[in-house]
N, C-alpha and C positions, 0 to 999 in steps of 0.2 A: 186516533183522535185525541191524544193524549197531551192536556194542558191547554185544547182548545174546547173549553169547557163553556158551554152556550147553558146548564144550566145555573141558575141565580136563585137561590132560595127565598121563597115567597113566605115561607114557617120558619122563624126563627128559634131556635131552642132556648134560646135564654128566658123569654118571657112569655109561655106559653100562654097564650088564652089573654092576652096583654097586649097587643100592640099592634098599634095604629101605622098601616106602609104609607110613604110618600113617595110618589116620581120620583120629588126634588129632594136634592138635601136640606136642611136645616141651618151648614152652616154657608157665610159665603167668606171670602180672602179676609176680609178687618175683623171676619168674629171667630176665625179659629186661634185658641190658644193651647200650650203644651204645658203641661204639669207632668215635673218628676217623680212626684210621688205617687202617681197612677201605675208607674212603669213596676213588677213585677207579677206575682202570684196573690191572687186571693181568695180567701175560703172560705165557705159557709158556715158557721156554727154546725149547721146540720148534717154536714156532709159526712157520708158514706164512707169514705177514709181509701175509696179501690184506686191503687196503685196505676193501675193500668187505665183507668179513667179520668183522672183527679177531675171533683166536682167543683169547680170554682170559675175563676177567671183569670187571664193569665193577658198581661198589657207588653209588648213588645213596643218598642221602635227600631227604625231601622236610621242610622248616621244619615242627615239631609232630608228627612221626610216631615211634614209636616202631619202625620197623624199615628194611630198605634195599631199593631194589631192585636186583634182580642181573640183568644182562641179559646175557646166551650169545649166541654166534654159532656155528653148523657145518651145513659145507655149504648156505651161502646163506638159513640158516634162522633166525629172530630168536627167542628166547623170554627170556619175561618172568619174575620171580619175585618175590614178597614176600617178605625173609629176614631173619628174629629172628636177635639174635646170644642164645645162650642160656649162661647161668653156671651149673655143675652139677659138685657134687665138686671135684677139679682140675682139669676142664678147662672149655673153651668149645666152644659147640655151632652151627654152625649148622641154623636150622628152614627148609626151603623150601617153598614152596607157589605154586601157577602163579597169576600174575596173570592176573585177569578178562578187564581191556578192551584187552590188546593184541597189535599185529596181528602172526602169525607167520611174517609173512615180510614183507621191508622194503617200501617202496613197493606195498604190492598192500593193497585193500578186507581186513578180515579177516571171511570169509566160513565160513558153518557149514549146515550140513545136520543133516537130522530126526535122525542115528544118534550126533551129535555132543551132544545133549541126553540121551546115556542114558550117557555118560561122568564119572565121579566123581572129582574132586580127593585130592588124597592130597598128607601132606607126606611128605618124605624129609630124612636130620639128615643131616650130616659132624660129626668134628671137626676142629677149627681153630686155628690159631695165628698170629696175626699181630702184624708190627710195622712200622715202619716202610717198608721196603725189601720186607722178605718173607712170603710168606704159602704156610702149606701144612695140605692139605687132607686128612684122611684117613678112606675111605665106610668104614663098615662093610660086613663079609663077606657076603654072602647066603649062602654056603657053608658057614661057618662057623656061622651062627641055623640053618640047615636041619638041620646035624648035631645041634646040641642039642634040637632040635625031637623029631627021630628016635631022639634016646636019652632021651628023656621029663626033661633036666634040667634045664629050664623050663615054668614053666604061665602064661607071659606069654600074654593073649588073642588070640587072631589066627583069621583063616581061610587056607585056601589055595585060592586063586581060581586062575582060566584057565592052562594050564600050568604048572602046579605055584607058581605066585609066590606069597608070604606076604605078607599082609595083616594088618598088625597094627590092632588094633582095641581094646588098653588104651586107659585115659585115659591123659590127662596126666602124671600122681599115679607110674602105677605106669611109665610110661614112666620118667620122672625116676629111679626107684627101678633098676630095672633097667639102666640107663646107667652111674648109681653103681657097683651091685655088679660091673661088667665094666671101671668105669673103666681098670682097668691091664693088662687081659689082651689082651697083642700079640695075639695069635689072630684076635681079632675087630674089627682092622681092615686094609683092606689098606693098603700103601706109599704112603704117601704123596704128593699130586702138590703140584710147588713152583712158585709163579710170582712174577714180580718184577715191583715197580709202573714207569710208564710215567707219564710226565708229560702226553700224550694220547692218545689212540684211533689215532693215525694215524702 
């Protein structure tokens, strides 16, 4: 079953304990745009320095596509992303979504069992700001959506699946719309994390 990979990571490692899943994407055809200077390696001040892991972010594109990929490393573990750079209000978004066909941990088969077929993809946004040199990243609150949730002062569409997590389940449309209206309220994102580019992986 190799390459027919039914599962879609619902945890994303990038933003642990940080992020809000959606159905839908975030961006739609008029609001993705491409910046070159997202395209290579980036590093955490913090980072660990392990060779075999590099702790950072790493933006690819592939000639004709309109989005990048974004590959993580933690704890020995590889995961993949498809990521829209998305334009919306003032700022820039990015959309993540787990790529299909690749393999979650480096030199091993990427192997999947019967329970891994009932697992559903979800994207998850940041916002972003990049330039040359630096780039920093900031999740929205889960905390912060839960509380509005709980004092009814949004009717954005969502469920709340498996331990209480929120499942947004808007379109696109009203995503984009709801981004907007919060675009400037600190509240609803946390602190931002910064990391500086790297001329390679190693």
């Amino acid at each position: 079953m190799k390459n027919k990979i039914g599962l879609l990571l619902l945890i994303v490692f990038l933003f642990q304990g940080c992020i809000i899943h959606s159905l839908y994407p975030l961006y739609t055809a008029e609001t993705i745009i491409l910046d070159e200077n997202i395209e290579g390696f980036w590093i955490s001040p913090y980072s660990k320095g392990n060779a075999d892991c590099p702790e950072g972010l790493l933006f690819e594109k592939d000639k004709g596509k309109n989005f990048y990929y974004l590959t993580t490393c933690e704890d020995g573990v590889f995961s993949k992303f498809e990521t829209h750079l998305v334009k919306i209000g003032k700022y820039t978004y990015l959309d993540m979504y787990p790529e299909r066909d690749h393999p979650r941990e480096k030199g091993k088969e990427n192997k999947v069992g019967l329970s891994d077929f009932h697992l559903i993809a979800t994207h998850s946004f940041a916002r972003v700001t990049v330039n040359e040199n630096k780039l920093v990243m900031e999740s929205f609150k889960t905390e912060w959506l839960e509380e509005l949730f709980k004092q009814r002062k949004i009717r954005i569409k969502h469920e709340v699946i498996e331990d209480d997590e929120i499942l947004l389940t808007a379109s696109s449309k009203d995503l984009q719309k709801f981004v907007v209206k919060y675009e400037d309220e600190n509240k609803a994102y946390d602190e931002g994390d910064e990391y500086i580019k790297k001329t390679t992986t190693n």
